[in-house]
Short mmCIF file of the C-alpha atoms (twelve columns), coordinates in Angstrom:
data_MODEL
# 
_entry.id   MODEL 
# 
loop_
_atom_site.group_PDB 
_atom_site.id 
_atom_site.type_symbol 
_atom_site.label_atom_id 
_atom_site.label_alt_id 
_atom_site.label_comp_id 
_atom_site.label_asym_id 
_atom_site.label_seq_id 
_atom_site.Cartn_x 
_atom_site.Cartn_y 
_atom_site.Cartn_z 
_atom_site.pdbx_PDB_model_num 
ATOM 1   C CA . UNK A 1   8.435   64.651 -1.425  1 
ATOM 2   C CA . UNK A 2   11.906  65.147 -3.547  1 
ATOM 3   C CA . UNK A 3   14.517  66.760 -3.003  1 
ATOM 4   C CA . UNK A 4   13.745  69.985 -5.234  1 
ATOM 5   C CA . UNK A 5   10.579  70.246 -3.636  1 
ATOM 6   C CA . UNK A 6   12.399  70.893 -0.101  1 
ATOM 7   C CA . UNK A 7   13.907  73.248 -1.289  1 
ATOM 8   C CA . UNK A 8   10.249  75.357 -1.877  1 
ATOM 9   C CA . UNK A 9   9.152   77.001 0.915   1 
ATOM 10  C CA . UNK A 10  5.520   75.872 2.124   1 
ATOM 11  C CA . UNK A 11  2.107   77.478 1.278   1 
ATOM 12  C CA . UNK A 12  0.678   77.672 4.485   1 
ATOM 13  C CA . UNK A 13  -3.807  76.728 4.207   1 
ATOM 14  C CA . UNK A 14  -6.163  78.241 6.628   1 
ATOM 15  C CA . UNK A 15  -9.359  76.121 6.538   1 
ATOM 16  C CA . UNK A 16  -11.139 74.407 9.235   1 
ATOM 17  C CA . UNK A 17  -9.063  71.372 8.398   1 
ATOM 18  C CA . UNK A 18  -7.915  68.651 11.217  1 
ATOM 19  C CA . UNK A 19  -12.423 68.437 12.829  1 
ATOM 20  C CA . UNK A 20  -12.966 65.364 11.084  1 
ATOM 21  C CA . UNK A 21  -15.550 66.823 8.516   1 
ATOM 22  C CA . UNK A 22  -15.142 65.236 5.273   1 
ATOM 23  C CA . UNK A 23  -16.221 68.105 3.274   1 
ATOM 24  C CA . UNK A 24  -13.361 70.229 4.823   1 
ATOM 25  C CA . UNK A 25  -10.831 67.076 4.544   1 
ATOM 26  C CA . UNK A 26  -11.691 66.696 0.869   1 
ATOM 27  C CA . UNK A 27  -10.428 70.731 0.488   1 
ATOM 28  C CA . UNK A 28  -7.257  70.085 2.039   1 
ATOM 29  C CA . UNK A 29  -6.359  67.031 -0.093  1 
ATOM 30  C CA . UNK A 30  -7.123  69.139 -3.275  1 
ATOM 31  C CA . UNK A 31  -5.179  71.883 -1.962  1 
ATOM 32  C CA . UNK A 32  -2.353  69.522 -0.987  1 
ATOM 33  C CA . UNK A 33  -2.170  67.947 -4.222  1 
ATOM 34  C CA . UNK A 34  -1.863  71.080 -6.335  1 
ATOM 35  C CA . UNK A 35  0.099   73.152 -3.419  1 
ATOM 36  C CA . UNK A 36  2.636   70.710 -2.441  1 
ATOM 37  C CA . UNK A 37  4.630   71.856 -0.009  1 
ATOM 38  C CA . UNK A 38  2.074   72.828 2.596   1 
ATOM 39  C CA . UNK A 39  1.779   73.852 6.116   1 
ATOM 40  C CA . UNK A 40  -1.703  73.866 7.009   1 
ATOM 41  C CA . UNK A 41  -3.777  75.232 10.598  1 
ATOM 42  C CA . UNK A 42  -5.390  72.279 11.708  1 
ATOM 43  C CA . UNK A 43  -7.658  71.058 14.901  1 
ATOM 44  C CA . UNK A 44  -6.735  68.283 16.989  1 
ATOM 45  C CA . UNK A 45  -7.416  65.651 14.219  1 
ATOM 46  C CA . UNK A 46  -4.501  66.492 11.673  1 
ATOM 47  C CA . UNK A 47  -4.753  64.329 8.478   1 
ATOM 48  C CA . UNK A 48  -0.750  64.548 7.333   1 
ATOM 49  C CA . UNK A 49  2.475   65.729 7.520   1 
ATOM 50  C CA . UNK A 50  2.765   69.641 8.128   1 
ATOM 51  C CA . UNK A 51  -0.219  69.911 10.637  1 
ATOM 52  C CA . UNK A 52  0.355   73.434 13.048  1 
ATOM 53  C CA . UNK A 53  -1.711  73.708 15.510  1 
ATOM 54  C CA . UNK A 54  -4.180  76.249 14.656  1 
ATOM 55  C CA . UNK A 55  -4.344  78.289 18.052  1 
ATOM 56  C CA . UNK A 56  -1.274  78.116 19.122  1 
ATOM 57  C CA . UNK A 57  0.141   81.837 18.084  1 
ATOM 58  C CA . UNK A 58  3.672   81.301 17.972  1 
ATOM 59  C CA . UNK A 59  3.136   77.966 15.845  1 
ATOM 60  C CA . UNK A 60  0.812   80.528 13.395  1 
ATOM 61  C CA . UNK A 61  3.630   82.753 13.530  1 
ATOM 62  C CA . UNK A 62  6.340   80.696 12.532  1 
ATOM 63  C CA . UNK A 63  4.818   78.943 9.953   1 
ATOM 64  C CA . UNK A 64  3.710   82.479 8.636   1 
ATOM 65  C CA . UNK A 65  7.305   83.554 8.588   1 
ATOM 66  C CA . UNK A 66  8.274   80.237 6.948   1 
ATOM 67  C CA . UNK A 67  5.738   80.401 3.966   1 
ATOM 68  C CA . UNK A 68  5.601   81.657 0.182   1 
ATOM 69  C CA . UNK A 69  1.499   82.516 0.823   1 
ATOM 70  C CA . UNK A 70  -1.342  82.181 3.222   1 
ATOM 71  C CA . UNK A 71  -4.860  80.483 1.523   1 
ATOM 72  C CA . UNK A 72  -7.565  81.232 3.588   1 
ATOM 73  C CA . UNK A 73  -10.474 78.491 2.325   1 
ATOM 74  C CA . UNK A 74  -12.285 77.018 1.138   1 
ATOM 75  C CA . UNK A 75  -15.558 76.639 2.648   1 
ATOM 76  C CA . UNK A 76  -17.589 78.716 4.962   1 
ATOM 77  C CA . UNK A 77  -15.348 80.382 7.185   1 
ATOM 78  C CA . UNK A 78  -16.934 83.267 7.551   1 
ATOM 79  C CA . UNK A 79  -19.775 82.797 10.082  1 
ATOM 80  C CA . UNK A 80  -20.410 83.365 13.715  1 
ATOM 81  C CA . UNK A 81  -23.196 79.822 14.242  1 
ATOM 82  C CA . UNK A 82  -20.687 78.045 15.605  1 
ATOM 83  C CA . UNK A 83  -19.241 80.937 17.379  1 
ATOM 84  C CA . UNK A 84  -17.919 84.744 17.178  1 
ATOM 85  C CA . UNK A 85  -14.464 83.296 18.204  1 
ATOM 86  C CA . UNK A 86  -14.503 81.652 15.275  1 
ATOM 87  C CA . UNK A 87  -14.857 84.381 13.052  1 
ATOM 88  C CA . UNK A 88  -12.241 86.551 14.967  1 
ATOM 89  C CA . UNK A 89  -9.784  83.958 14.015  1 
ATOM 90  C CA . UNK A 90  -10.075 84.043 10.149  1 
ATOM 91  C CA . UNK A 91  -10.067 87.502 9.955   1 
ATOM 92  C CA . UNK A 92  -7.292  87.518 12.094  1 
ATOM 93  C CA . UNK A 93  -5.156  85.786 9.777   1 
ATOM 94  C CA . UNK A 94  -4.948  87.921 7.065   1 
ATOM 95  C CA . UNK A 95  -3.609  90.519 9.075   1 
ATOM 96  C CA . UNK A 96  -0.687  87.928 10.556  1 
ATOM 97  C CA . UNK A 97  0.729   87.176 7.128   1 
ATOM 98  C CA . UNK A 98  0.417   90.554 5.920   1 
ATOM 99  C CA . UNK A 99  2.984   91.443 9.241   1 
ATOM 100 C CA . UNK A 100 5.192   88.479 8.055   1 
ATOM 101 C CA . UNK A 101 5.312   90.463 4.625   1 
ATOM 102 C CA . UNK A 102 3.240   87.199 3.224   1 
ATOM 103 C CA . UNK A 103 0.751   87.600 0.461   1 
ATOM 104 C CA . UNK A 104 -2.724  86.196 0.958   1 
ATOM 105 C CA . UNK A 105 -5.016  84.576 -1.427  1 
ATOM 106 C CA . UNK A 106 -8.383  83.303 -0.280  1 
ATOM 107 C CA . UNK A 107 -9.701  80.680 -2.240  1 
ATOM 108 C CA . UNK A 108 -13.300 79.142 -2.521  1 
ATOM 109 C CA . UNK A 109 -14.397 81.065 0.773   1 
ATOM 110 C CA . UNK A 110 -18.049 81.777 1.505   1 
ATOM 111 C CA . UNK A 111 -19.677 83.843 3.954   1 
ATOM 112 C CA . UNK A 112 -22.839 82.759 6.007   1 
ATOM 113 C CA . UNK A 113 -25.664 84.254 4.348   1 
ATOM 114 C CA . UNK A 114 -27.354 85.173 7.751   1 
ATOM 115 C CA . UNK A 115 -24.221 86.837 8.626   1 
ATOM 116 C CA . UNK A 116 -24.788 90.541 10.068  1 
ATOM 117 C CA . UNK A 117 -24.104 93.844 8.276   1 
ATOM 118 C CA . UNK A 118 -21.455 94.101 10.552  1 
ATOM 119 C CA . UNK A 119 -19.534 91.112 10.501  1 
ATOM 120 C CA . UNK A 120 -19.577 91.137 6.939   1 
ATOM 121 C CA . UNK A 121 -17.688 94.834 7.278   1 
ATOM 122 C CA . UNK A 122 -14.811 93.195 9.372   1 
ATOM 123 C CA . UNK A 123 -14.662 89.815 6.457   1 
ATOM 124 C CA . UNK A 124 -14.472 93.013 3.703   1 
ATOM 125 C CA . UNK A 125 -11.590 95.197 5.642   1 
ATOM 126 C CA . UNK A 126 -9.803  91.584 6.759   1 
ATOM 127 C CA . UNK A 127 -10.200 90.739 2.881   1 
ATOM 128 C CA . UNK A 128 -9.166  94.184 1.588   1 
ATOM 129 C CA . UNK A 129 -5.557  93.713 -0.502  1 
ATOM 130 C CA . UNK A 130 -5.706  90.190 -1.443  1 
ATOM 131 C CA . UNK A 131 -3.563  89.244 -3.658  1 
ATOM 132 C CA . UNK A 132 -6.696  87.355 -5.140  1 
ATOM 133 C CA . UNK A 133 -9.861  86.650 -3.560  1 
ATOM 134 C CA . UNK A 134 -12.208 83.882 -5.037  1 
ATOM 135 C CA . UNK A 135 -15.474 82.764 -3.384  1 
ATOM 136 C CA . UNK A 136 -18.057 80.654 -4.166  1 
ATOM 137 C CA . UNK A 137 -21.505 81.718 -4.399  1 
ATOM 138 C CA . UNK A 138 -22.580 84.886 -5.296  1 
ATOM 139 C CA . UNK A 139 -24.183 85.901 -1.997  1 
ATOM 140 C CA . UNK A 140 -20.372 85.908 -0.829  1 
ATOM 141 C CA . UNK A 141 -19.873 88.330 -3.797  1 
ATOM 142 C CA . UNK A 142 -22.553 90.688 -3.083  1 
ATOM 143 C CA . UNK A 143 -21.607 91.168 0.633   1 
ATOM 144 C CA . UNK A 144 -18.619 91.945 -0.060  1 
ATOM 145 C CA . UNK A 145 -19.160 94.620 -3.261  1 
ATOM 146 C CA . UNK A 146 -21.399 96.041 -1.202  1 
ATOM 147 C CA . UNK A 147 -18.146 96.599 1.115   1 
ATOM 148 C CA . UNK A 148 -15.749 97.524 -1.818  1 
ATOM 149 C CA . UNK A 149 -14.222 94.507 -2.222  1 
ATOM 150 C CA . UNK A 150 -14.044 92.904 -5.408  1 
ATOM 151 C CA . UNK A 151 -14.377 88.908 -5.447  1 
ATOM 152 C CA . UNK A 152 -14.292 86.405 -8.773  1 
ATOM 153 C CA . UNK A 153 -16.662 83.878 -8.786  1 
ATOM 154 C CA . UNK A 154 -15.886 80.064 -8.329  1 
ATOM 155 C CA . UNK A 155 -17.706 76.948 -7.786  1 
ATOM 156 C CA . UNK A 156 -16.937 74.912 -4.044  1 
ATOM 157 C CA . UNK A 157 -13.236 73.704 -4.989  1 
ATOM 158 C CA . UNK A 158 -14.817 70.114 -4.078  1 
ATOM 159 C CA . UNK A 159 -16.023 69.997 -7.827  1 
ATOM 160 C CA . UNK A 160 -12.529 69.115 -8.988  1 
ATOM 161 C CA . UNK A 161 -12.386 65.514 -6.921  1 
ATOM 162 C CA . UNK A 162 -12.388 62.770 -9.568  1 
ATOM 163 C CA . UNK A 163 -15.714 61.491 -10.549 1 
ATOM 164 C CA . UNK A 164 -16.029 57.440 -10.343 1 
ATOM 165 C CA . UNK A 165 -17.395 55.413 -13.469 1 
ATOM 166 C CA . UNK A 166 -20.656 54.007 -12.557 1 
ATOM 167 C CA . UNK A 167 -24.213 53.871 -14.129 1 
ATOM 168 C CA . UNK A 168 -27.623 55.945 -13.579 1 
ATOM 169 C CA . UNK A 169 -29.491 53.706 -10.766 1 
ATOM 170 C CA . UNK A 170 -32.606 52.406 -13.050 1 
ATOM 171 C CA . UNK A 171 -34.706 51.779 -9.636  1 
ATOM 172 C CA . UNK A 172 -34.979 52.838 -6.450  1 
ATOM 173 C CA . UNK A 173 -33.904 49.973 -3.884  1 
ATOM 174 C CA . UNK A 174 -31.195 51.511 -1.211  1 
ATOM 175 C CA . UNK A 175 -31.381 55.828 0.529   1 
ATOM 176 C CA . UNK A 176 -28.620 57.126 1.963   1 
ATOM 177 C CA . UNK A 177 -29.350 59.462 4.296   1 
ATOM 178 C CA . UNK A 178 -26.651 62.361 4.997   1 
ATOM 179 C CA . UNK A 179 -28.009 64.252 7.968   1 
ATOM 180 C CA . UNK A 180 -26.465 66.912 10.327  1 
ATOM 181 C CA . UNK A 181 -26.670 67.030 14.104  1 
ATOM 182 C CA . UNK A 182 -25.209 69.648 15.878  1 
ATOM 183 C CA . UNK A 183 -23.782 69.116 18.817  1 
ATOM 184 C CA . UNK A 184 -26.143 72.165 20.443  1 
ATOM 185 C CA . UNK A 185 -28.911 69.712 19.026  1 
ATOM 186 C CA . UNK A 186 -32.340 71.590 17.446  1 
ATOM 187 C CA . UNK A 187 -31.519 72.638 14.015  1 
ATOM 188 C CA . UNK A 188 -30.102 69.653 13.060  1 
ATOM 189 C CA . UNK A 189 -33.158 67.107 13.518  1 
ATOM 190 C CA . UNK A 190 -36.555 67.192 12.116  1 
ATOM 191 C CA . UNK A 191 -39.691 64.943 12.813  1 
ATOM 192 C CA . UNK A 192 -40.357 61.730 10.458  1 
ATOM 193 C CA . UNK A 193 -44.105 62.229 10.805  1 
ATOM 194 C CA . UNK A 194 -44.218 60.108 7.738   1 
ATOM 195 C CA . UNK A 195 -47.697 58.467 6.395   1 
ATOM 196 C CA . UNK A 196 -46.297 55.028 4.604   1 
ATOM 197 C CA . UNK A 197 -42.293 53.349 4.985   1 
ATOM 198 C CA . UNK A 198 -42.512 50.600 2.059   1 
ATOM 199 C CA . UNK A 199 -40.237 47.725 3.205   1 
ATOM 200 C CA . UNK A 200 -39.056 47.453 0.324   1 
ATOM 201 C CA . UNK A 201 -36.186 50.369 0.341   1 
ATOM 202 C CA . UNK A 202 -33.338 49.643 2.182   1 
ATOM 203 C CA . UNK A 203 -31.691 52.740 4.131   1 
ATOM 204 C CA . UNK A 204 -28.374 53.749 4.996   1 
ATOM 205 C CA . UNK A 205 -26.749 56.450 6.974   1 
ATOM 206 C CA . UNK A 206 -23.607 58.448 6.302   1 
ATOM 207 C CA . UNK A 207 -21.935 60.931 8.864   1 
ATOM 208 C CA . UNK A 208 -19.791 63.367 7.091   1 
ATOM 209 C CA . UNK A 209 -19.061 64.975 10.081  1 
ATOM 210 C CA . UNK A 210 -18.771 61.766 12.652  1 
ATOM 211 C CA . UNK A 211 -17.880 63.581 15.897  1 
ATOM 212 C CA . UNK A 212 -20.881 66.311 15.535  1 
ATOM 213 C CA . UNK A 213 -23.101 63.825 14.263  1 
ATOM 214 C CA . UNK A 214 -22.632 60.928 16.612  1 
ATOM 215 C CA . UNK A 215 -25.304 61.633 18.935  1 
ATOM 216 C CA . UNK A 216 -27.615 62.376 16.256  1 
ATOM 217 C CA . UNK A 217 -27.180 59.505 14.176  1 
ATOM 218 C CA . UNK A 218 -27.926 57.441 17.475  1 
ATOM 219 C CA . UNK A 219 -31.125 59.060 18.154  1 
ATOM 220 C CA . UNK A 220 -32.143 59.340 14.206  1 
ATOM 221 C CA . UNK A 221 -31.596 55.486 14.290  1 
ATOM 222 C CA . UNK A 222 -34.070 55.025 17.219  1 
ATOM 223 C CA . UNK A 223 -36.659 56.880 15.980  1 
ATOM 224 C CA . UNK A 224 -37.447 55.749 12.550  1 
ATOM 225 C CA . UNK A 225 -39.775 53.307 11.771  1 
ATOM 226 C CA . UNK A 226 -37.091 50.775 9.731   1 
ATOM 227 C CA . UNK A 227 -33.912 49.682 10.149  1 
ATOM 228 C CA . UNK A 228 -30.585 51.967 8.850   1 
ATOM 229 C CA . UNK A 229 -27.434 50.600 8.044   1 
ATOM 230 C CA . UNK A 230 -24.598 52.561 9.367   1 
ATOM 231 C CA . UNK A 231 -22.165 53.572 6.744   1 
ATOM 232 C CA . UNK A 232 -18.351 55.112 7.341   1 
ATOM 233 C CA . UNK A 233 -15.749 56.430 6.176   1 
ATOM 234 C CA . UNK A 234 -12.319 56.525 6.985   1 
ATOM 235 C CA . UNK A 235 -10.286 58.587 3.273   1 
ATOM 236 C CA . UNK A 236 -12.510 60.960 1.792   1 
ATOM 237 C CA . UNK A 237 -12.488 58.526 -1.257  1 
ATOM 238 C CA . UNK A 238 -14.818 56.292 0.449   1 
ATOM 239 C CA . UNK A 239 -17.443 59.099 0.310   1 
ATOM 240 C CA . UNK A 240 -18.399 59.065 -3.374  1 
ATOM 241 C CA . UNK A 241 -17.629 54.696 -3.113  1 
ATOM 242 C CA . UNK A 242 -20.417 54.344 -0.631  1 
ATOM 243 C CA . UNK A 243 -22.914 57.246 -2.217  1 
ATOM 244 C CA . UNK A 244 -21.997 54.899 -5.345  1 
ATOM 245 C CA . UNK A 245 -24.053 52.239 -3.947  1 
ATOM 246 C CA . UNK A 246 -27.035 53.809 -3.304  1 
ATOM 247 C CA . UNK A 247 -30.245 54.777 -5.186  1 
ATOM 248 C CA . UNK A 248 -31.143 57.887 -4.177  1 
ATOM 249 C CA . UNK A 249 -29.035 60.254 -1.038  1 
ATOM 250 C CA . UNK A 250 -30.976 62.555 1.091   1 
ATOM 251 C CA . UNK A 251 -28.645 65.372 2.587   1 
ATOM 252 C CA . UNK A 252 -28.991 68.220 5.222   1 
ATOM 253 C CA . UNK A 253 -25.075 68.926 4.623   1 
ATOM 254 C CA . UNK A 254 -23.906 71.226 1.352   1 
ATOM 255 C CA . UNK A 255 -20.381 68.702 0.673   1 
ATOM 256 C CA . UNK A 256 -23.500 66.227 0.739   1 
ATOM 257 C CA . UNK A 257 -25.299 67.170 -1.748  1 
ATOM 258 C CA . UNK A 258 -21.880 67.892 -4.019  1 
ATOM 259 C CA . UNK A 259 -20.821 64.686 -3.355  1 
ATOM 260 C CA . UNK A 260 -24.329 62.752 -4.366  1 
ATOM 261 C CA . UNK A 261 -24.017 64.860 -7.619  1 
ATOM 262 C CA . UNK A 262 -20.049 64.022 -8.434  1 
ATOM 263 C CA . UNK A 263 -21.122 60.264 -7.870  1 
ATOM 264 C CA . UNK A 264 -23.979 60.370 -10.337 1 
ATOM 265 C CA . UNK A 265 -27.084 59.726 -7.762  1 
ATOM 266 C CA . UNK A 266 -30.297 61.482 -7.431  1 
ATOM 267 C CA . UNK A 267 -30.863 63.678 -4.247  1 
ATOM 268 C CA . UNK A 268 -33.267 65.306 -1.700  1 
ATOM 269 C CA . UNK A 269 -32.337 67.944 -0.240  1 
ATOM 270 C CA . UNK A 270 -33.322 69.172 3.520   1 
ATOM 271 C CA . UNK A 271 -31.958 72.830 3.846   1 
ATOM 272 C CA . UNK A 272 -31.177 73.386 7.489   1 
ATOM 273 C CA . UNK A 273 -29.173 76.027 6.568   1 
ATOM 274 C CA . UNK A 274 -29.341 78.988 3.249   1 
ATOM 275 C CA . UNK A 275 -26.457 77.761 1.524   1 
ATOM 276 C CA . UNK A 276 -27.528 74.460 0.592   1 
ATOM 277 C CA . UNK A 277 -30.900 75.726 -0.365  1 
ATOM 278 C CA . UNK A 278 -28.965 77.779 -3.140  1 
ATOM 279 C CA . UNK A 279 -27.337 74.900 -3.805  1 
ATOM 280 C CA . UNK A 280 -30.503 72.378 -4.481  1 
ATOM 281 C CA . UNK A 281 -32.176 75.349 -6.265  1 
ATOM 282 C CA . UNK A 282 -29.212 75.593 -8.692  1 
ATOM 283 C CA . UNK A 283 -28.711 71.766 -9.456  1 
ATOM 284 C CA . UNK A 284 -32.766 71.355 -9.402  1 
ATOM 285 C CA . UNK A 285 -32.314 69.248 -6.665  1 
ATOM 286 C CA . UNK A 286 -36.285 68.200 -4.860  1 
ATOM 287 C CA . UNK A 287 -35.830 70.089 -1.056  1 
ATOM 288 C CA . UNK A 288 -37.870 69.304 1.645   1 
ATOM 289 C CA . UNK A 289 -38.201 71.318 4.759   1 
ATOM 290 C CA . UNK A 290 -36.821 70.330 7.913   1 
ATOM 291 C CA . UNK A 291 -39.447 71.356 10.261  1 
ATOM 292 C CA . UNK A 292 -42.686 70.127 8.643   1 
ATOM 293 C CA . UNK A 293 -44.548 68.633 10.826  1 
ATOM 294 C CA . UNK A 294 -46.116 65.344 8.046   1 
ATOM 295 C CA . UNK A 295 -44.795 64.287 5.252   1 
ATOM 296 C CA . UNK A 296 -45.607 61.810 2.878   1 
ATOM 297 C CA . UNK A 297 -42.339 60.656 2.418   1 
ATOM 298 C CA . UNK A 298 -43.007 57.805 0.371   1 
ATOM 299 C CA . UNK A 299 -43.981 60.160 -2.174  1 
ATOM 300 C CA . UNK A 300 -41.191 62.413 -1.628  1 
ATOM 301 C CA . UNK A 301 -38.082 60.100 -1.186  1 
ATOM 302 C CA . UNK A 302 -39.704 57.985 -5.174  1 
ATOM 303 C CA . UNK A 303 -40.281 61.706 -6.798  1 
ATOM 304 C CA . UNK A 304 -36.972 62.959 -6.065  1 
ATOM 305 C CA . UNK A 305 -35.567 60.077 -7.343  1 
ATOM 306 C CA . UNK A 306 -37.391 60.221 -10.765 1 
ATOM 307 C CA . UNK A 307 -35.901 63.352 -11.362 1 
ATOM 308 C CA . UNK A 308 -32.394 61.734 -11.425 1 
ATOM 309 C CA . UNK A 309 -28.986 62.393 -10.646 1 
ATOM 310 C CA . UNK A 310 -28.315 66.645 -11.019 1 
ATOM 311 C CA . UNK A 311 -26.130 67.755 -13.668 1 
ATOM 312 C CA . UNK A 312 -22.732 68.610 -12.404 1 
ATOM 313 C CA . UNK A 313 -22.168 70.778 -15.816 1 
ATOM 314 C CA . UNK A 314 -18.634 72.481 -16.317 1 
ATOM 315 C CA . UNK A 315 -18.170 72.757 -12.160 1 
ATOM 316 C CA . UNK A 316 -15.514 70.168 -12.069 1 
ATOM 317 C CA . UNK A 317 -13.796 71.546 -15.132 1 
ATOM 318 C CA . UNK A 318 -14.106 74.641 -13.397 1 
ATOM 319 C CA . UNK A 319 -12.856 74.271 -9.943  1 
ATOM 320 C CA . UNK A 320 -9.514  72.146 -11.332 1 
ATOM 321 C CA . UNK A 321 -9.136  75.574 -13.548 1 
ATOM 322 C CA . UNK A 322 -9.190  77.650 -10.310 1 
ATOM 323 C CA . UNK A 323 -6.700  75.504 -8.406  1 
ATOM 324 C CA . UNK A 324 -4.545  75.824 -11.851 1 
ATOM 325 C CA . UNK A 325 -4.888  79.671 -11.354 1 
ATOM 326 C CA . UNK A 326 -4.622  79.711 -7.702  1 
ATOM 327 C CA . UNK A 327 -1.006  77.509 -8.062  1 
ATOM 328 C CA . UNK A 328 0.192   80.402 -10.617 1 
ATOM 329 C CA . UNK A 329 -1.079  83.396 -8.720  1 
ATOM 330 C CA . UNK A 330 0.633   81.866 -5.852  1 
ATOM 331 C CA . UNK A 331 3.855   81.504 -7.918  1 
ATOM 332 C CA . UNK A 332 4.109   85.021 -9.644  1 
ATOM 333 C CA . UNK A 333 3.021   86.806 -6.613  1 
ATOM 334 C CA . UNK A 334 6.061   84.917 -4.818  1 
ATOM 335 C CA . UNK A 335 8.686   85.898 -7.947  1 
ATOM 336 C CA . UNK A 336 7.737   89.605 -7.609  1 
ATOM 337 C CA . UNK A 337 7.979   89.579 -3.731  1 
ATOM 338 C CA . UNK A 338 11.850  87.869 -4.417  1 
ATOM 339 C CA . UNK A 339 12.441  90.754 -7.004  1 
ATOM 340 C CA . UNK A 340 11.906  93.024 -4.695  1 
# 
């Protein structure tokens, strides 16, 4: 950082940043890159310099007071599955910065789709006043019009990372497999009833999320009927590097199936959860469900594969557009606010 950039004051990033999920670690280093200075809210795994500690309110309120803006996003922030607390807290913050006189942009947010009539009322009055308010599927829109609030459309902000070179896989050899186990268990696993395993496919498996999905990938590893090879990551560059070496990547988690797509691989999809059913259905991504009791997934694994890798069309353009925008919105709102 130079000296004329210490001289900025931060932008401070509300996301669920500093958990170890890569999906959520790829947001911040977009938003860092483009934002720089930052402060950002972060668990007890900070990634960085400028890491406050996310419920700790005088921390909050500091960095509040220090900061040009508060971005609330990107991802789904707006649910209550992992708990109401949760969702308390990020409609919470809106309200801090606007004390602290501290405009608020919220960038590539989503709600949960099963959310309640009346959570999505306290998201639309914690929302109300923006300065500008972009989310990312157009469920998130429609909750919120239906609230009066007014939301642009955007695709996930993990569009923008840069795609590696590599070619279309011409057969299928090696699955990845990007599952999701909660730590509560249930939703998160699904029986391999499956008729035939040809030994002939190798298989791999990818935590994006290693501390939730520890367990899981255990107990996934036990139970299937061939070996897995465990695959990590450390930089949330080694995602799309390992995808890259794969045939075909079979995902339960949304930043999976993104991922798969920016690295040019076909993909299955198992929706555990609505949003990454929209997802599949609007890359034409093969699903399966996750609580079928047989499968043929022989069958399955070789048909979604024929299809080939989805086409990422003008999402990456997109997304590097919006953190463009969001940079200047952040900027002008900050000159009028000096003006003043």
């Amino acid at each position: 950082m130079d000296g004329k950039s210490l001289e900025i004051p931060p932008v401070t990033l509300a996301g669920f940043f500093g958990y170890g999920n890569a999906g959520d670690e790829m947001i911040l280093s977009l938003l860092r890159r483009r934002l720089d200075p930052i402060l950002f809210l972060s668990g007890p795994r900070p990634v960085g310099p400028g890491s406050v500690r996310r419920f700790h309110l005088p921390s909050v309120w500091r960095a509040l007071g220090r900061s040009r803006a508060l971005v609330v996003g990107g991802g789904e922030l707006f649910q209550t599955r992992t708990s109401v607390r949760s969702l308390a807290y990020y409609v919470t913050l809106p309200w801090l910065a606007r004390r602290r006189g501290r405009p608020v942009m919220v960038f590539g947010a989503a709600l949960d789709p099963s959310l309640g009539k009346l959570g999505q009322r306290f998201v639309a009055m914690a929302l109300r006043g923006a300065q500008c308010l972009w989310v990312r599927d157009e469920t998130s829109a429609r909750f919120l019009a239906a609230n009066g609030v007014t939301a642009w459309l955007m695709p996930d902000v993990v569009w923008a990372w840069p795609r590696p070179t590599g070619t279309v896989p011409k057969d299928l050899r090696r699955i990845l497999w990007v599952l999701r186990f909660p730590r509560t268990g249930g939703d998160g696993f699904f029986p391999l009833g499956g008729t035939s395993w040809p030994g002939v496919w190798d298989h791999g498996i990818l935590a994006l999320d290693p501390t939730e999905d520890a367990e899981g990938v255990g107990r996934f590893r036990s139970m299937t009927p061939f070996f897995t090879r465990l695959e990590r990551w450390s930089q949330p560059d080694d995602l799309l590097s390992v995808m890259g070496r794969y045939d075909l990547v079979v995902t339960m988690r949304y930043h999976g199936l993104v991922c798969a797509a920016l690295a040019g691989r076909p993909a299955l999809a198992i929706p555990s959860h609505g949003k990454v059913q929209d997802l599949a259905d609007e890359l034409g991504v093969s699903t399966v469900c996750p609580w079928v009791g047989v499968v043929n997934w022989a069958s399955v694994l070789y048909n979604a594969f024929l299809k080939g890798p989805p086409e990422v069309g003008e999402r990456p353009n997109q997304a590097r557009l919006a953190l463009d925008d969001l940079a200047h919105q952040i900027e002008n709102a900050c000159t009028v606010r000096s003006a003043k």
